[in-house]
Steps between C-alpha positions, in 0.01 A plus 500: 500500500341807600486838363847654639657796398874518447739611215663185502156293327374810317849637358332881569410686812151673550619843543680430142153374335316867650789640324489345200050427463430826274714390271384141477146604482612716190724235348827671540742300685739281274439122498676416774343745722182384428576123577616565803176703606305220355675245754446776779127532444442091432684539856375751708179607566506831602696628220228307284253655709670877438549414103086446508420769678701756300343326207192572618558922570681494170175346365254765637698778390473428161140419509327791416171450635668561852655803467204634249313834614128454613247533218440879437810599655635692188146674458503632885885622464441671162164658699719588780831668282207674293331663833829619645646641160123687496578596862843631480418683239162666646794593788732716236220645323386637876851598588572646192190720514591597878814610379339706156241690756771578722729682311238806430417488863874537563531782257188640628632525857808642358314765324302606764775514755661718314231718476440513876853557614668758401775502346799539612844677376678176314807727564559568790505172740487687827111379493350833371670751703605836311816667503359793749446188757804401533846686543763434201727377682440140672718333751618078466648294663869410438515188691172295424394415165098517581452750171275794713598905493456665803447913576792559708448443899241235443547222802470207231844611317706276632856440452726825324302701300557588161372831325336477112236706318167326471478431162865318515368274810177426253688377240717325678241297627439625808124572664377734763517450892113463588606616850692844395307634152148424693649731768629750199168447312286591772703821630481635173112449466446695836 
């Protein structure tokens, strides 16, 4: 009688004993369980085969000698961690002294800007012009909402023009034409 394979002379199928062979290896299948894997191994060797092998993986997992580090692994890593702490912080020492030297440059540019452009009248945001530049009364337009005054005829009103006095268009948020108040500017200079 050969080795044969069948539930009916081992009481337990194979794919029942994969199933079931953690457990047996730790001893936690109740008695009867257990018997019947017994009779299924005596039987069948390649479930007897698969019960040694896990064995055996089981076995070199919990040797420690396997899974070990090399010898003078722990020195080289602390080495290692101690060389890139030292690094990253040689990096924000250098980045915080970038940023410490460039905030008096930055101020020092400031400064000296200042000093080489003149000022100009915080007031009045019609970029510098005076009063005698430009007429009092400004034209804007009714129908667009692009926030310019106008003098009167100028060819980039567009849409129904409206009629305020300068100061009312500034603080209303509006800002001179480039086109028309250069045109106004430079009459009045000549």
């Amino acid at each position: 009688m050969g080795f044969e394979r069948s539930e009916k002379t081992m009481g337990i199928n194979c794919q029942e004993v994969w199933r079931d062979i953690s457990d047996y290896i730790d001893d936690d299948l109740d008695p009867i369980q257990r018997a019947a894997l017994d009779q299924h191994f005596a039987e069948c060797r390649h479930c007897t085969a698969l019960l040694e092998g896990t064995r055996n993986v089981i076995g070199l997992y919990r040797d420690e000698r396997v899974l070990a580090p090399p010898v003078g692994f722990h020195e080289q890593l602390y080495q290692r961690l101690g060389e890139t702490t030292k690094t990253s912080r040689r990096t924000f020492l250098a980045w915080t002294l970038t940023a410490a030297a460039a905030v008096p440059l930055g101020l020092a540019v400031f400064s000296a800007r200042r000093l080489i452009v003149p000022a100009q009248d915080q007031q009045h945001p019609a970029s510098g012009l005076d009063a005698r530049q430009v007429p009092e009364t400004v034209a804007i337009s009714q129908d667009q909402d692009d926030k310019v005054f106008h003098v009167a005829g100028c060819s980039h009103l567009h849409g129904k023009p409206k009629f305020l006095p300068m100061g009312e268009a500034i603080r209303e948020g509006y800002t001179p034409c480039v086109y028309c108040i250069g045109k106004a500017r430079s009459k009045k200079n000549s």
